[in-house]
C-alpha positions as CSV (number, residue, x, y, z in Angstrom):
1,X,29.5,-18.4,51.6
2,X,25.8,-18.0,50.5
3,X,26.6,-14.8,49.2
4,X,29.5,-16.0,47.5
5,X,27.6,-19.0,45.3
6,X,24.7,-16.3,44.6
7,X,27.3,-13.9,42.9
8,X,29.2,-16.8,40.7
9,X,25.3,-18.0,40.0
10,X,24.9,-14.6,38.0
11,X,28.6,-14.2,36.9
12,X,27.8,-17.1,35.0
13,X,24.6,-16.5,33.6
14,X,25.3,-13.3,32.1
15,X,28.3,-14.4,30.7
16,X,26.3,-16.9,29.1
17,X,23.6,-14.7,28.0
18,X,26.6,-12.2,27.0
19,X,28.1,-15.4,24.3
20,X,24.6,-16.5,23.3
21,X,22.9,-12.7,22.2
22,X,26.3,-12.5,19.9
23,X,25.6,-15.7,18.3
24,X,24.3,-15.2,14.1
25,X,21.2,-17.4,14.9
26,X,18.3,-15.6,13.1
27,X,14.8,-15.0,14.5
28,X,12.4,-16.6,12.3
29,X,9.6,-14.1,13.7
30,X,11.2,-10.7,12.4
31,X,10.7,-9.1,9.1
32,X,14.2,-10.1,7.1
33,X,15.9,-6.7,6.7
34,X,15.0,-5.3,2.8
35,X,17.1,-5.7,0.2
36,X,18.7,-3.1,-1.5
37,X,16.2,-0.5,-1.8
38,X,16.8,-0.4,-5.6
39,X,15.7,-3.7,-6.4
40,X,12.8,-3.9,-7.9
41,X,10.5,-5.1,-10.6
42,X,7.4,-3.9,-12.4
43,X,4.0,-5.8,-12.3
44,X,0.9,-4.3,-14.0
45,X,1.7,-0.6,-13.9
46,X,4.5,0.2,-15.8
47,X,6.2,3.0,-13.4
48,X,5.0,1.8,-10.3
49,X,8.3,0.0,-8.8
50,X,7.5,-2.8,-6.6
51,X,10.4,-4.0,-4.4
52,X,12.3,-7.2,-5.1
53,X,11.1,-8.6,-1.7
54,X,7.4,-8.6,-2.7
55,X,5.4,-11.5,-3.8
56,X,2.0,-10.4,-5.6
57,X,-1.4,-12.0,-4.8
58,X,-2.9,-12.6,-8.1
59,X,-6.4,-13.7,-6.5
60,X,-6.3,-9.7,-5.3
61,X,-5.4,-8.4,-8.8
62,X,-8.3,-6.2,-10.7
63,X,-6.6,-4.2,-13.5
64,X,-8.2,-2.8,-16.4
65,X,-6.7,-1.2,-19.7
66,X,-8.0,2.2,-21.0
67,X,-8.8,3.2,-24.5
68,X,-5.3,5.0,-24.7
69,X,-3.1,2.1,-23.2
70,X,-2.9,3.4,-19.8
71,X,-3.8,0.9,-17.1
72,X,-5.9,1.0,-13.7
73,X,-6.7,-1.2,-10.8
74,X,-5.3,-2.7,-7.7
75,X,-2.7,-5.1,-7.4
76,X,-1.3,-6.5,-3.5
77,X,1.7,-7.5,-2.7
78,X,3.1,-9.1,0.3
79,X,6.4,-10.0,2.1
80,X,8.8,-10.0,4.9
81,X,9.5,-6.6,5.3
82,X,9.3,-4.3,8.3
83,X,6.4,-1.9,7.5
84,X,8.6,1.4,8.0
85,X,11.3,0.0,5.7
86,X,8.8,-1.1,2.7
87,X,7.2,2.8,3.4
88,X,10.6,4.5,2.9
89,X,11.1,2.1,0.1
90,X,7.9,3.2,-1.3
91,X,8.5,6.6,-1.3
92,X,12.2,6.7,-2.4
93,X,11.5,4.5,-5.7
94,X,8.3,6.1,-6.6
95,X,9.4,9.6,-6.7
96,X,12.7,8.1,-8.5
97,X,10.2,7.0,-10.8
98,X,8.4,10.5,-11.3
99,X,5.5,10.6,-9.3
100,X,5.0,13.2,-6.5
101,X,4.4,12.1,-3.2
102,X,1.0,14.3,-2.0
103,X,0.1,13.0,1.0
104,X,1.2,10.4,3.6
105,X,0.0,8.6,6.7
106,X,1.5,6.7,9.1
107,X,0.9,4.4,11.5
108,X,-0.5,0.5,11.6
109,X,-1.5,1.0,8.0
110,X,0.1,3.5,6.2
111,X,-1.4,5.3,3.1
112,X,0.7,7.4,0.5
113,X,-0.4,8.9,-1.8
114,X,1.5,9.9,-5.0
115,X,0.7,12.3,-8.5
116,X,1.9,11.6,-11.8
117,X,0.7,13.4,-14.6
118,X,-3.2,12.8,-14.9
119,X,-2.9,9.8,-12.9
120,X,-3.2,9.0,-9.1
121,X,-1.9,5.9,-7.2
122,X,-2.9,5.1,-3.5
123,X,-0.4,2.9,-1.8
124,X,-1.8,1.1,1.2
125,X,1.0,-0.6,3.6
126,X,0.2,-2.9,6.9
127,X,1.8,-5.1,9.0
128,X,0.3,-8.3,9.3
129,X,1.7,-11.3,11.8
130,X,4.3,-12.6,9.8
131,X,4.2,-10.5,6.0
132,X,3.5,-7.0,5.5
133,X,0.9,-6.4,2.7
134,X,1.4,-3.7,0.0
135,X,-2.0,-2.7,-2.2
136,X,-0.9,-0.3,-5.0
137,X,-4.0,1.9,-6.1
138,X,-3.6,3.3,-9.6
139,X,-6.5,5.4,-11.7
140,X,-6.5,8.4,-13.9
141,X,-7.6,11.4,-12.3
142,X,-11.0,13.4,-13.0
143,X,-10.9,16.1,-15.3
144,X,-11.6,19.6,-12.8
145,X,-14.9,20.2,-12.2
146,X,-15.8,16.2,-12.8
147,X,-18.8,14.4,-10.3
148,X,-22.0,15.5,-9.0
149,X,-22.7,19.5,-9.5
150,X,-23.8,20.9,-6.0
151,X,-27.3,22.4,-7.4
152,X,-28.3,19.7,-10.2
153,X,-29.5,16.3,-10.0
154,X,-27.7,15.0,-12.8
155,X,-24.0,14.0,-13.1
156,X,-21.5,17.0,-14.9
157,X,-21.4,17.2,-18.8
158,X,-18.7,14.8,-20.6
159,X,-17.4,10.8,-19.7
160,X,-14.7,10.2,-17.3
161,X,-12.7,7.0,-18.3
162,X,-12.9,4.2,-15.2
163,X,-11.0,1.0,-17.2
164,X,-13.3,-0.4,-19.9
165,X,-17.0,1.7,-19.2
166,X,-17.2,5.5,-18.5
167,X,-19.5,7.4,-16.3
168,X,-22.7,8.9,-18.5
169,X,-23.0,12.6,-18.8
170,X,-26.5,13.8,-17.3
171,X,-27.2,10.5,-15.8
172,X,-29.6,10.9,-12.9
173,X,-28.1,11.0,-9.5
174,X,-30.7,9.7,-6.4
175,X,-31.6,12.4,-4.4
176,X,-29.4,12.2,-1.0
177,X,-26.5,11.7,-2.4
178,X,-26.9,8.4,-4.2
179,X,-27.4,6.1,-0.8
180,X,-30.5,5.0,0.4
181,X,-31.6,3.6,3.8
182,X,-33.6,0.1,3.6
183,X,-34.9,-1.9,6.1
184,X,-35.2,-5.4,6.5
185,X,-38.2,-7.0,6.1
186,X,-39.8,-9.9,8.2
């Protein structure tokens, strides 16, 4: 008889853990599925595609417009999208959008990074605990040859345009490649 009682016990809680997991009640902890992966908008950059989904963060907005129109800076996004989906996403548009996907790393934070003419753009995608965060990265790229020459201690001939200043040519570089160690008085 014991045995009996014991076996309708669980006949009837699967049953009803069969009719509850096909219920349509959503889970207000998962990232909502993305929407179409072609939805999108535009914010500051003009060919970066940012999907419909995101929200941007204006206090982490730093963009800068260069002599010849072109822009660079950072802008973050964030949303409820699964952090694989928004990658995918990422990739799909931008290359839809001409720019060459270069490298790419995956994992808690995932970095791509993507090529487009004489401009770079970094794409940095996490998961937080309820939004996943998406910083878009975009600056024009140094002419070859551009930086700190290995046997001088002066920066390489010409200016390099960085938003509204440029680097100056021949500008002293410390010695130890620019950082120094200080220590803390008391």
């Amino acid at each position: 008889m014991r045995k009996l009682v014991i076996a309708a016990a669980l006949s009837a809680t699967l049953l009803t853990v069969q009719g509850c997991s096909s219920t349509s009640i959503p889970n207000p902890f998962e990232p909502a599925p993305p929407a179409n992966v072609n939805e999108v908008y535009f914010g500051e950059f003009r060919d970066v595609p940012i999907p419909s989904d995101m929200t941007e963060q204006t206090k982490y907005t730093a963009v800068s417009q260069n002599s010849d129109g072109s822009k660079t800076g950072t802008q973050v996004f964030e949303g409820r999208i699964d952090r694989q989906s928004l990658v995918n996403a990422m990739i799909h548009n931008m290359t839809r959008q001409g720019w060459a996907l270069r490298s790419v790393f995956r994992g808690q934070r995932s970095v791509l990074l993507f090529e487009k003419a004489d401009r770079n753009a970094i794409l940095g995608i996490t998961d937080g605990q309820a939004y996943s965060t998406l910083e878009v990265w975009v600056a024009q790229r140094l002419p070859e040859g551009a930086g700190v020459s290995a046997g001088a201690n002066t920066a390489s001939e010409g200016t390099y345009p960085t938003g509204n200043f440029s680097v100056a040519p021949n500008a002293p570089v410390p010695s130890g490649g620019g950082v120094k160690e200080q220590g803390l008085s008391q």
